[in-house]
C-alpha positions as CSV (number, residue, x, y, z in Angstrom):
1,X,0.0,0.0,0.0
2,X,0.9,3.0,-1.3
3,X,1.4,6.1,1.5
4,X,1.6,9.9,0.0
5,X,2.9,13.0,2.0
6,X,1.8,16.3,1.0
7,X,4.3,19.6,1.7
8,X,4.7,23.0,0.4
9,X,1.7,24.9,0.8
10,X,1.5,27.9,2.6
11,X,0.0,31.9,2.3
12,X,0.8,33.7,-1.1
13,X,-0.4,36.9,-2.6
14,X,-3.2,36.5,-5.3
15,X,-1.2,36.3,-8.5
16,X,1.5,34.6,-7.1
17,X,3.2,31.1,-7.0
18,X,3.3,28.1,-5.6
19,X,4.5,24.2,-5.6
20,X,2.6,21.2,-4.0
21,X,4.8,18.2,-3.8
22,X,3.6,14.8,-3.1
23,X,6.3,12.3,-1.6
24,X,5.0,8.5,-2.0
25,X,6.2,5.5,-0.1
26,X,5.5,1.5,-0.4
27,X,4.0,0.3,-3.4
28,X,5.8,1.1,-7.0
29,X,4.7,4.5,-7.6
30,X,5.5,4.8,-10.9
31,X,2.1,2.0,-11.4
32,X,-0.6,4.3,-11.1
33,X,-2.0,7.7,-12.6
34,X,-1.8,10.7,-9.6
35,X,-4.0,13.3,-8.6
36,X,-4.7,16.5,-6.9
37,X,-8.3,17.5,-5.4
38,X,-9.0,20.2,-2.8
39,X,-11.1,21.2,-0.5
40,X,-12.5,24.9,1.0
41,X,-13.9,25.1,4.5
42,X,-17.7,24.1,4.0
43,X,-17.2,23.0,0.7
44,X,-17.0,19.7,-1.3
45,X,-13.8,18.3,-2.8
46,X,-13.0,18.8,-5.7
47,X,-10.7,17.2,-8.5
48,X,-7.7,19.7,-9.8
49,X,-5.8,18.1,-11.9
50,X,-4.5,14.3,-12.8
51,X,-1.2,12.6,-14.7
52,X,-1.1,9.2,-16.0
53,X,1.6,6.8,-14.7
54,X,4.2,7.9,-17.6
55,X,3.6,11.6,-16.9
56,X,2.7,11.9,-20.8
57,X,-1.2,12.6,-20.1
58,X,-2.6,14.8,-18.2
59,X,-6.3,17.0,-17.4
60,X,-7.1,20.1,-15.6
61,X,-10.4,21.0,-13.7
62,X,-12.0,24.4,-16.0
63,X,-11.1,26.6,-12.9
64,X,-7.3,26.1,-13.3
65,X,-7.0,25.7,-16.6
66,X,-3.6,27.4,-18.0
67,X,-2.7,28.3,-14.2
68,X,-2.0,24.9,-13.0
69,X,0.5,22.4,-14.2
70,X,0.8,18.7,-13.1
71,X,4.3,16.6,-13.3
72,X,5.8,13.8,-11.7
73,X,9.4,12.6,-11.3
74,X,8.7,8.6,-10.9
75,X,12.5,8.4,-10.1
76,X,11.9,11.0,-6.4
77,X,8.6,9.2,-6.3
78,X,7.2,12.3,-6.2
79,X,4.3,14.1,-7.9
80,X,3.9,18.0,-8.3
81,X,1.3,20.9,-8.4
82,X,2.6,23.8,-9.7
83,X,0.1,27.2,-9.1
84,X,0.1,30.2,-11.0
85,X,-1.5,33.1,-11.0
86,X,-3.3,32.5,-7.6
87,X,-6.5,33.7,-7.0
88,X,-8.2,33.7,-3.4
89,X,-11.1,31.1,-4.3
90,X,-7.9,29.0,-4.7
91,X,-7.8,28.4,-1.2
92,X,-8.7,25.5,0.3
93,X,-6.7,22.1,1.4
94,X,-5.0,20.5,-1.4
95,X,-4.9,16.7,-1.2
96,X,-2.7,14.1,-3.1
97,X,-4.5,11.3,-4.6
98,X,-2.9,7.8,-6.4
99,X,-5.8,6.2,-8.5
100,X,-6.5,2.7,-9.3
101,X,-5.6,3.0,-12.9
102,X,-2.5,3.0,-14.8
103,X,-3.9,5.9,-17.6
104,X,-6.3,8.4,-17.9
105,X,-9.0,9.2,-17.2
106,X,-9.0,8.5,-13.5
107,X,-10.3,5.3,-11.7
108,X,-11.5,5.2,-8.5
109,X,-8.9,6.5,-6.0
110,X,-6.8,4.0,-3.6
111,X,-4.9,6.4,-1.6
112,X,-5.3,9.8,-0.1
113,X,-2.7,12.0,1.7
114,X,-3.3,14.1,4.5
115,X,-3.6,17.6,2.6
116,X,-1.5,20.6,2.7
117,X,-3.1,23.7,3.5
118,X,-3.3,26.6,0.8
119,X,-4.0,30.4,1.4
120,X,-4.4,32.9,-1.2
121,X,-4.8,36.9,0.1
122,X,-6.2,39.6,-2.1
């Protein structure tokens, strides 16, 4: 069983910058397509973005579209967020997710991390 670890989030200025990373442990993480989803306070969760196990395909929720960018590193075992162009309704807890399936589009989801807070100020 596969066992993710979120880090890097943190309080930036709207417009600004920031990287998620996503550390994985036990099973090969290079297997599975990876995902972000994140949550505001009160809110549902809500998928960001997802990368198939090669890193060659990936998809973007509307909202982040051409602000957010998804990679991976299978050879860290690590999976990134990268956030541009930050807006305030970005905040929220962001949560690393490994799916079921190999490709996209996304399977059910077998492991969540613990989240990694996000705060965006206008």
């Amino acid at each position: 069983q596969v066992q993710l670890v979120e880090s890097g989030g943190g309080l930036v200025q709207a417009g600004g910058s920031l990287r998620l990373s996503c550390a994985a442990s036990g099973r090969p993480f290079s297997s599975y397509a990876m995902a972000w989803f994140r949550q505001a306070p009160g809110k549902e969760r809500d998928f960001v973005a997802a990368i198939s196990w090669g890193g060659g395909s990936t998809t973007y929720a509307d909202s982040v579209k051409g602000r957010f960018s998804i990679s991976r590193d299978n050879a860290k075992n690590t999976v990134y967020l990268q956030m541009n162009s930050l807006k305030p309704e970005d905040t929220a807890v962001y949560y690393c997710a490994g799916s079921t399936r190999r490709v996209l589009p996304l399977g059910s989801i077998a492991t969540w991390g613990q989240g990694t807070q996000v705060t965006v100020s206008s």
